[in-house]
N, C-alpha and C positions, 0 to 999 in steps of 0.2 A: 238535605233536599228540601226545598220549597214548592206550595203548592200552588196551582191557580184556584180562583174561588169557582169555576168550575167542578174540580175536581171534588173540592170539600165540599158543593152541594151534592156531588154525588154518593159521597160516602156517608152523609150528613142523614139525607136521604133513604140509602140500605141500614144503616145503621137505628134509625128509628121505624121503622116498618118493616124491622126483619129480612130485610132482603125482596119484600113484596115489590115497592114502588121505585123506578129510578131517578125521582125528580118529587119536590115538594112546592107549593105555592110557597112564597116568601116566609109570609104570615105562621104558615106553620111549625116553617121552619124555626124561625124567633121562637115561638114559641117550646120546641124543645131546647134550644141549644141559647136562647138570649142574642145570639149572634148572626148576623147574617154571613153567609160564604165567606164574602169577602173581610169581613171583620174576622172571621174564623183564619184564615189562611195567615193574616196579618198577627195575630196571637202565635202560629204554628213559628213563622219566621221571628217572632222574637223572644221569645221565650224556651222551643223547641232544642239548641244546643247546650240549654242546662239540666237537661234531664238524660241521661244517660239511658241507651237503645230504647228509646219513646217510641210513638209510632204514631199517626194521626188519628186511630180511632181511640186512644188514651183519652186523647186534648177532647173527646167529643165526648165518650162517658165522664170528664170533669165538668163539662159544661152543661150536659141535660142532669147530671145529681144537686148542682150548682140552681138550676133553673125549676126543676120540677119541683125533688125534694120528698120523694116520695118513700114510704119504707122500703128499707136497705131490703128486706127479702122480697118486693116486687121488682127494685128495679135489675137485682141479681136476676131475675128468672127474666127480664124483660132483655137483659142486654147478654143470655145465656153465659154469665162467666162467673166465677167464686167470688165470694165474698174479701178474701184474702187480693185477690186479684185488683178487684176494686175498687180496696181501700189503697193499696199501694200509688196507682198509679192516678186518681183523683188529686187524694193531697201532695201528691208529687208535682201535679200542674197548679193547683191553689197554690202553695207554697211557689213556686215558679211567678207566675201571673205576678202574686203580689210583692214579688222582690222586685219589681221594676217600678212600683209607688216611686222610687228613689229619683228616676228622671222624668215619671211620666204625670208628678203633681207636683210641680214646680212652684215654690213660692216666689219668685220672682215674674211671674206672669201677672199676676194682680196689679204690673206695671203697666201693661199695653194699654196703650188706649186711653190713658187717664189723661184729661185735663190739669188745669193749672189749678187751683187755689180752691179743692175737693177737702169735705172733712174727712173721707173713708175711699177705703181699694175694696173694702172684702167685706163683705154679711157675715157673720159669724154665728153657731148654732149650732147646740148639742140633740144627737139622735141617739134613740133608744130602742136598743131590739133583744126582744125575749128571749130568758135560756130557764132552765129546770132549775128550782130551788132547789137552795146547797143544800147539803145534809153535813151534817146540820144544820138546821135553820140561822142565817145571817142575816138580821135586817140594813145592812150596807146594800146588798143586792139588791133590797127592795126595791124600783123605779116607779115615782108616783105617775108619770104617763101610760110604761108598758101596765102597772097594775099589775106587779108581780118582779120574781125576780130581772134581773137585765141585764145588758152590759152596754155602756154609752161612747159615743166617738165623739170628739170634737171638729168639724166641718166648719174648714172657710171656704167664700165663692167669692172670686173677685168680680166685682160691683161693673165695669167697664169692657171687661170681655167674654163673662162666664163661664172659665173655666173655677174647675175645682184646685186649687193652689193649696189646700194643706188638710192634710186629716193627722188626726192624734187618736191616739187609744190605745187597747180598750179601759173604762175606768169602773169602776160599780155603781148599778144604776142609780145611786141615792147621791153621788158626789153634784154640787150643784155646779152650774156649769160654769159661772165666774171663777172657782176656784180654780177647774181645770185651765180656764185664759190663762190666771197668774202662773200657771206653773210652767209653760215654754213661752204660748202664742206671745204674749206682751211683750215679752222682752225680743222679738221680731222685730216690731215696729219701727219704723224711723221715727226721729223727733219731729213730736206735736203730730202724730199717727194717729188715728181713730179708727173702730170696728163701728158696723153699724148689730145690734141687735136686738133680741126680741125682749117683751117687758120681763123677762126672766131673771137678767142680767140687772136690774133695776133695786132687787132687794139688798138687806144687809149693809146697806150703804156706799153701793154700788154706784150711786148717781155721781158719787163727790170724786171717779180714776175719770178723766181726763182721758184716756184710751177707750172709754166707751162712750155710744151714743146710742138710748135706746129706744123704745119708741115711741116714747113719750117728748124725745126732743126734737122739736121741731121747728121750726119761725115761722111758717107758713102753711094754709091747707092743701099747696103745691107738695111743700115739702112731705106732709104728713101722708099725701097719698103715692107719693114717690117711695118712701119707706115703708109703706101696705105693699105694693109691689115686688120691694127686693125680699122682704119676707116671702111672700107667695114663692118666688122664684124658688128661695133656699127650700122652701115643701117643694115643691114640683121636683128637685134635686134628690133630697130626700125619699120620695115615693118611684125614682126611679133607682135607687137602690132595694128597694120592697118588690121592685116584680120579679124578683129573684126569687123564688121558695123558702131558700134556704135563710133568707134576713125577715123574710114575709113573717114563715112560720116561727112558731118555739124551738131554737137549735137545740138538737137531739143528743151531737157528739160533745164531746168532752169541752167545757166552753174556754179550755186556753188555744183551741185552734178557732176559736171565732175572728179571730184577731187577722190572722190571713183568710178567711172568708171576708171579711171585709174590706181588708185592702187589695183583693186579687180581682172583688166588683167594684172598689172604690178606681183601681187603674180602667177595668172595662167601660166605665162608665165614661172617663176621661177620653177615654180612644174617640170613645163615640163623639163623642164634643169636639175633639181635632177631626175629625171624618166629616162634620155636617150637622150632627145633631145636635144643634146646639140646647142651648135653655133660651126658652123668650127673652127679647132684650126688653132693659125696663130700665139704660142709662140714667140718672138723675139729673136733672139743668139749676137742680137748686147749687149754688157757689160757698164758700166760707164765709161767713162774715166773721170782724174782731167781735175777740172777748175780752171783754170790758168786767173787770169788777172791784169793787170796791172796799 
């Protein structure tokens, strides 16, 4: 059974106000569930016949635990059900949600749109989001941005149409992120392929793979602020995976289920981007020129 995005504002609705209200401004609604109606109905129809006697207020207590993030014995008493309850049918829609990563970040989309004689399809760049220091103490975990322990994804955005086309992970937050390229992304590429990235990629001797370009290579102060731009993009990318709670905050549960926490808002996020919402365009008009060396 599928629903209208009527319907799931109405239950969307009873369900976060108790049964008080039967209708929510937009705004607040986002704000419980990250979803609006219609993006909610759209999750229900495609993900809903992999979960066995689901129901649609399941898909909406995964989405406000997902969004809010608040302790497990508030939101038990807030959405009056067990703890047991809860948890079952949460990571049962996580788990769901993010098995669909598989057609719904498509690496072959970093094609559209692209020009003739480009050095790059795709931004490339590593995120870090906080989880509890192991016990015992592992400085692999360490991440020198979260400042504590972490666990990191690897994030391509294709340069020409702004979708999200490849996430990888999770890795430890101390692995640096060139390493993590060499290990799938590079060997992606088509010949004489470039990523564009940030100076991060630049160390260890970085500068001399031919697959990267990072932001120090430029030809131009065209070029230079063309590539400040795709950078900003890939944060703006990243910070809309952070109005989540649950990547916002320090993950609470056990962190080998961060991994479909992430890929179940790395597809939401994507939905959104086929729906409308895009990412600011910021195309670049700088072209290839030969490389000449001697």
């Amino acid at each position: 059974m599928n629903y209208t995005s009527e319907a799931c504002a109405a239950l969307g609705a009873d369900i976060a106000s108790a049964g008080r209200k039967e209708s929510l401004p937009l705004r607040t609604f986002v704000s419980f569930y990250g979803r609006t109606p219609a993006e909610v109905a759209e999750l229900w129809e495609l993900c809903s016949h992999r979960i066995l006697k689901t129901k649609l207020k399941h898909l909406f207590w995964a989405l406000m635990y997902m969004k809010t993030y608040v302790a497990i014995d508030v939101i038990t008493v807030l959405l009056d059900i067990s703890y047991p309850t809860l948890d079952k049918w949460v990571w049962a829609w996580i788990e769901a949600i993010a098995s669909r990563h598989v057609e719904i970040i498509d690496w072959n989309k970093r094609n559209r749109n692209v020009p003739d004689d480009v050095w790059c399809r795709v931004s490339v760049d590593g995120t870090d989001f906080q989880i509890g220091e192991p016990v015992p103490f592992d400085k692999r975990w360490k991440s020198p941005k979260a400042k504590g322990g972490a666990v990191k994804y690897e994030v391509a955005i294709s340069i020409y149409s702004g979708d999200i086309v490849w996430i990888y992970g999770p890795h430890r937050g101390s692995k640096h992120d060139y390493a993590i390229f060499k290990e799938k992304l590079k060997a992606l590429l088509d010949a004489e392929e470039a990523v564009e990235t940030d100076a991060g990629y630049g160390y260890h001797g970085v500068s001399h793979d031919d697959n990267i370009r990072s932001r120090d290579d430029f030809q131009s102060d065209e070029e230079r602020r063309e590539k400040s731009d795709l950078r900003a993009r890939h944060e703006t990318c990243n910070r809309r995976f952070k109005q989540w709670g649950i990547l916002k905050q320090q993950f609470r549960n056990d962190k080998m289920k961060h991994v479909l926490v992430f890929y179940a808002i790395a597809v939401m996020t994507q939905m959104s981007i086929d729906n409308g919402n895009v990412l600011f365009g910021c195309e670049p008009k700088t072209k290839k020129e030969a490389r000449y060396y001697i």
